[in-house]
C-alpha positions as CSV (number, residue, x, y, z in Angstrom):
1,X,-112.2,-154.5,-41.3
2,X,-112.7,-151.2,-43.3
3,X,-112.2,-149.3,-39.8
4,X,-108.8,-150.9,-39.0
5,X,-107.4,-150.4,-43.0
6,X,-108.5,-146.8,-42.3
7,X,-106.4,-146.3,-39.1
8,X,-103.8,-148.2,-40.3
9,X,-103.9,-146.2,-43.6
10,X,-103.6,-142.7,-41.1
11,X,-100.8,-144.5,-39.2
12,X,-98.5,-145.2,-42.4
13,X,-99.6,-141.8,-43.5
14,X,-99.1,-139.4,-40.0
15,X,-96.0,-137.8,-41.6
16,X,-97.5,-136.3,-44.5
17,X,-99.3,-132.5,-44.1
18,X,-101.6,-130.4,-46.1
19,X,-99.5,-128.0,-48.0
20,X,-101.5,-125.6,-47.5
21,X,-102.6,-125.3,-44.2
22,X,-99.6,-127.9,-42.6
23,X,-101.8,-129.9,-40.4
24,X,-101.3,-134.0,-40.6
25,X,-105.2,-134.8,-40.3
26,X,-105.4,-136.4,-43.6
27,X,-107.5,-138.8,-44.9
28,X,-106.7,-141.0,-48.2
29,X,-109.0,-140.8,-51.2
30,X,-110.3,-144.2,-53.3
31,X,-107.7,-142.5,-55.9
32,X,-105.1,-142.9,-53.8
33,X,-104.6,-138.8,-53.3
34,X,-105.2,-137.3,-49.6
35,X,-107.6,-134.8,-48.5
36,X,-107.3,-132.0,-45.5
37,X,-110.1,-132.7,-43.2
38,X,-109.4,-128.7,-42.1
39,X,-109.1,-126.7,-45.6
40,X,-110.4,-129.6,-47.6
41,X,-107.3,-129.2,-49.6
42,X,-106.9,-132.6,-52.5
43,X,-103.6,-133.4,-53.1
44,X,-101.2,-137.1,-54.0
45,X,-98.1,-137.8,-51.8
46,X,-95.5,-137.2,-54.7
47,X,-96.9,-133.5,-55.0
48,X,-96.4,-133.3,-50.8
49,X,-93.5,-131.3,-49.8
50,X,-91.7,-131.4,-46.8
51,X,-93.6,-129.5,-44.2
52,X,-91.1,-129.9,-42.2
53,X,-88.2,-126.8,-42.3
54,X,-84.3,-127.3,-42.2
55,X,-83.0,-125.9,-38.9
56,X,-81.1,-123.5,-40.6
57,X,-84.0,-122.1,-42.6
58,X,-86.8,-121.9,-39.3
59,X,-83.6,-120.1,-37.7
60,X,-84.2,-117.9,-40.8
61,X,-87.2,-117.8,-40.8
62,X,-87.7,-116.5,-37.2
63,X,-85.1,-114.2,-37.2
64,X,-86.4,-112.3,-40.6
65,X,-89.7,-111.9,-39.3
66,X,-88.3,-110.8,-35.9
67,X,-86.2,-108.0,-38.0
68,X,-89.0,-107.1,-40.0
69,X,-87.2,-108.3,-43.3
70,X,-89.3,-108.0,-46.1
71,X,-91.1,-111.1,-47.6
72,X,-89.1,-111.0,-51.1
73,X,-86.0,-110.3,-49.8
74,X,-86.3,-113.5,-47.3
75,X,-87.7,-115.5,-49.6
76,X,-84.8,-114.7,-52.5
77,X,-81.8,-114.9,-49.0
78,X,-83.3,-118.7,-47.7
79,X,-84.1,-119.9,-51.4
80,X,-87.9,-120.1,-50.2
81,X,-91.2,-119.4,-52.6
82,X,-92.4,-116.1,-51.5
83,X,-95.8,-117.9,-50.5
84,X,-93.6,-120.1,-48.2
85,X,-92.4,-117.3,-46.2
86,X,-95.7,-115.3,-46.0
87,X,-97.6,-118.2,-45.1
88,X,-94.7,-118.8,-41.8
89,X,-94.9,-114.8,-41.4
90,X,-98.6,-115.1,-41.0
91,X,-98.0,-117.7,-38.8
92,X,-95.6,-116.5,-36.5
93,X,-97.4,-112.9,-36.1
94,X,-100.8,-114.9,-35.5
95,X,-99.1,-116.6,-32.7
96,X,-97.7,-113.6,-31.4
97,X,-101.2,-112.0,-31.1
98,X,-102.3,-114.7,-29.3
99,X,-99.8,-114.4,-26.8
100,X,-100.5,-111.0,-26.0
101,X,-104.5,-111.8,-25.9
102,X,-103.7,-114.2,-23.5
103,X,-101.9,-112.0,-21.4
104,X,-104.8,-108.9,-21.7
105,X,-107.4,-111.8,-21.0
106,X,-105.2,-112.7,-17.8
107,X,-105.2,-109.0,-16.5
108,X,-108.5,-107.5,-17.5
109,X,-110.6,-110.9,-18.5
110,X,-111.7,-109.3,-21.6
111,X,-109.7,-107.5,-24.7
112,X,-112.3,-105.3,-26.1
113,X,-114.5,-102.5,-23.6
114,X,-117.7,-100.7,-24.5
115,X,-117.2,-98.3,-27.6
116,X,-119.3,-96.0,-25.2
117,X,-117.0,-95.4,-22.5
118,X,-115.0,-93.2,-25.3
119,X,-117.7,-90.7,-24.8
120,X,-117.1,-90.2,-21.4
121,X,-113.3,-89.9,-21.6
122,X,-112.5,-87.0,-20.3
123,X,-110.1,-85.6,-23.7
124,X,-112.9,-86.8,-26.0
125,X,-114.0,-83.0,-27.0
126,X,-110.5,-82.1,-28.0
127,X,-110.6,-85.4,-30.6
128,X,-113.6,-84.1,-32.9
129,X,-117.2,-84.8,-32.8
130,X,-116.2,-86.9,-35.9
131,X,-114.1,-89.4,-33.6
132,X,-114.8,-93.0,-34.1
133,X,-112.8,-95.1,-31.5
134,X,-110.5,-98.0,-31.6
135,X,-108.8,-99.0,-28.7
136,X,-108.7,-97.8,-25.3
137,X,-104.4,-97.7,-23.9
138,X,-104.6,-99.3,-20.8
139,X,-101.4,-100.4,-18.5
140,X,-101.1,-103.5,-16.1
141,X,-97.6,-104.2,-14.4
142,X,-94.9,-103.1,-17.0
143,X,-96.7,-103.8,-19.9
144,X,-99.5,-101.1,-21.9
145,X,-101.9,-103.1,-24.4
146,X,-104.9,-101.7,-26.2
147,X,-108.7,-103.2,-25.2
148,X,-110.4,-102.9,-28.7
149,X,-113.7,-100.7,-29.0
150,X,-116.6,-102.7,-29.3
151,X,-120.6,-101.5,-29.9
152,X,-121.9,-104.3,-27.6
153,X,-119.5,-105.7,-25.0
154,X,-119.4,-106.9,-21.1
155,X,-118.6,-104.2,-19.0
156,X,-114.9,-104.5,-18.1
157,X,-114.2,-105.1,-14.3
158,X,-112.0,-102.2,-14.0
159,X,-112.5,-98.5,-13.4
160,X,-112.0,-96.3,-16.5
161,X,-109.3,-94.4,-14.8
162,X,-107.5,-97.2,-15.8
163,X,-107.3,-96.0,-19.1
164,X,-104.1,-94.3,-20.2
165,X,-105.9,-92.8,-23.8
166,X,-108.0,-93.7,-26.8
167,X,-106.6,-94.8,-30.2
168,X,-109.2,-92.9,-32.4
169,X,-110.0,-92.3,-36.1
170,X,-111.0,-88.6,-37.0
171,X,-113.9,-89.9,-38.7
172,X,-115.4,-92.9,-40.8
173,X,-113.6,-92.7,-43.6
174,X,-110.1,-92.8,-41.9
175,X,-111.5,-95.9,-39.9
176,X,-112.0,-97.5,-43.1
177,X,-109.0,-96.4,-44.8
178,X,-107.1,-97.4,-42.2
179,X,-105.1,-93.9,-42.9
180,X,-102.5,-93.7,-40.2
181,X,-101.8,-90.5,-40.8
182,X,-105.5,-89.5,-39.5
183,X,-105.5,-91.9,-36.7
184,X,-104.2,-90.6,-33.2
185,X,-103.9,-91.1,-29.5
186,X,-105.3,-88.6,-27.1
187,X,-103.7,-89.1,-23.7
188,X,-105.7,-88.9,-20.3
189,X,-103.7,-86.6,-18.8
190,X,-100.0,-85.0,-18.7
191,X,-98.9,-88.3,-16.6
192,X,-99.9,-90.3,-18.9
193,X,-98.5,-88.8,-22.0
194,X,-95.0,-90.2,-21.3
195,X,-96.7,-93.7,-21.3
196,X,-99.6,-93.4,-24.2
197,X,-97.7,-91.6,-26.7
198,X,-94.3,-93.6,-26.8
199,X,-96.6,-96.8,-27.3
200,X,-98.5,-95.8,-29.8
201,X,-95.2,-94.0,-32.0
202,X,-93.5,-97.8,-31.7
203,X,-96.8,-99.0,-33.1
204,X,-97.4,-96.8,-35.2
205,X,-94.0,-96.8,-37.1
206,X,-94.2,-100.7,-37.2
207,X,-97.3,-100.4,-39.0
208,X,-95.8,-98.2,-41.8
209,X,-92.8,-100.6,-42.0
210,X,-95.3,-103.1,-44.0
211,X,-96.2,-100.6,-46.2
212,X,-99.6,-101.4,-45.8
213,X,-100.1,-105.2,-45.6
214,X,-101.4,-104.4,-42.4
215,X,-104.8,-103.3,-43.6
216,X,-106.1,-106.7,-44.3
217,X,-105.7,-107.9,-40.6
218,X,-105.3,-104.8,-39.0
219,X,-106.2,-105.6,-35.0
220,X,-103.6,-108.9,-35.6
221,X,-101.4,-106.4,-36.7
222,X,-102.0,-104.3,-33.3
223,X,-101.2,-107.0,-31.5
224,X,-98.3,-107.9,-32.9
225,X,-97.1,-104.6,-32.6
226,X,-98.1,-104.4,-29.4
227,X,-95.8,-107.7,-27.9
228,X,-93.0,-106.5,-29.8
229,X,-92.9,-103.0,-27.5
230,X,-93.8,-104.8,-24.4
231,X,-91.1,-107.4,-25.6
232,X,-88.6,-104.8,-25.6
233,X,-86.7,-105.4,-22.4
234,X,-86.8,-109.7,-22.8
235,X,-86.1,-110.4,-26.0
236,X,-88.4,-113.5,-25.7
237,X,-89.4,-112.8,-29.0
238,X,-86.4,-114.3,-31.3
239,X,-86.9,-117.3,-29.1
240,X,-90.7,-117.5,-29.2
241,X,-90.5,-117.1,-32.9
242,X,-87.8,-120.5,-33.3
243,X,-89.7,-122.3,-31.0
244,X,-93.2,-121.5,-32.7
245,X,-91.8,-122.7,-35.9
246,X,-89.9,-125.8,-34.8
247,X,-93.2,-126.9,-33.5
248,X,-94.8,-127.0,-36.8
């Protein structure tokens, strides 16, 4: 009996999501309030708002964060709580490094390579003995994607000639800074110049557009970055953005 009010309690109650993490997997408190059975988030229906967004604002939504609006300035143009709109940005750019994970994972069956191969790139020398590694640039098809520097990985099933460059700190400090300005790519060789260094400006310059939120997730950040260059030619992204949001 207590098992069927439950279920019928979820049923009546399915439209309802968390505020703060948007999911519908709620479960009703002896109170009467609801609790998140994800971010253990308490809350009563009357303080619930509608998770659901207005056409016109995800259209908004997706096509600020494909412009690189700032978070204000979106939040003051759809009437939105600036939380509202970072929480959505968040979302959207999570998705989009997901989608270019997937895609690395499809070509290479890994996204990070052995921190150690960087020693044996051939440029190494002229980086600095101080070096400390990132990402190696690699290309597959029409699209270049970084394979993050790891101290203990699976050895990738490629050859390292694969590798366009290295995306390299000058030393600790810049690592952990996250100082643009000291982190560079080093290109294999003349060919690859034309590939390596284009990439990593577009990255690079999206990066300083968020004027250093990107610190706090910085390889999500890559990623990002790194679908919107290989994105360049589609234009999938506007679209990928809508539909990412009209799912939620």
């Amino acid at each position: 009996m207590q098992m069927n009010q439950t279920l019928q309690q979820h049923e009546i109650h399915s439209t309802l999501q968390c505020p703060t993490c948007s999911t519908s997997r709620l479960y009703q408190l002896a109170d009467g309030r609801f609790k998140c059975s994800l971010c253990r988030k308490i809350f009563s229906a009357s303080a619930n708002r509608q998770s659901r967004l207005a056409p016109v604002v995800r259209e908004g939504l997706a096509t600020a964060f494909w412009n690189m609006d700032g978070t204000a300035d979106t939040a003051n143009a759809l009437d939105l709580n600036i939380k509202t709109v970072q929480k959505y940005f968040g979302l959207l750019r999570e998705h989009l490094a997901k989608l270019s994970r997937q895609t690395i994972l499809q070509q290479f069956e890994s996204d990070t390579l052995p921190a150690a191969w960087f020693q044996s790139f051939p440029q190494q020398q002229s980086c600095g003995q101080t070096a400390n590694p990132i990402a190696a640039i690699v290309k597959s098809g029409d699209a270049i994607n970084f394979l993050f520097a790891a101290p203990v990985t699976s050895q990738p099933r490629f050859q390292e000639t694969a590798i366009l460059g290295w995306l390299f700190a000058q030393d600790d400090e810049s690592l952990q800074r996250l100082n643009l300005d000291r982190i560079h790519c080093q290109s294999r060789d003349s060919d690859s110049i034309a590939l390596a260094t284009p990439f990593w400006r577009f990255i690079k310059q999206g990066l300083i557009h968020y004027q250093g939120g990107f610190r706090h997730h910085f390889f999500q950040y890559l990623r990002e970055m790194e679908f919107r260059y290989n994105d360049r030619q589609k234009q999938r992204g506007p679209d990928i953005c809508l539909h990412i949001l009209a799912a939620e």
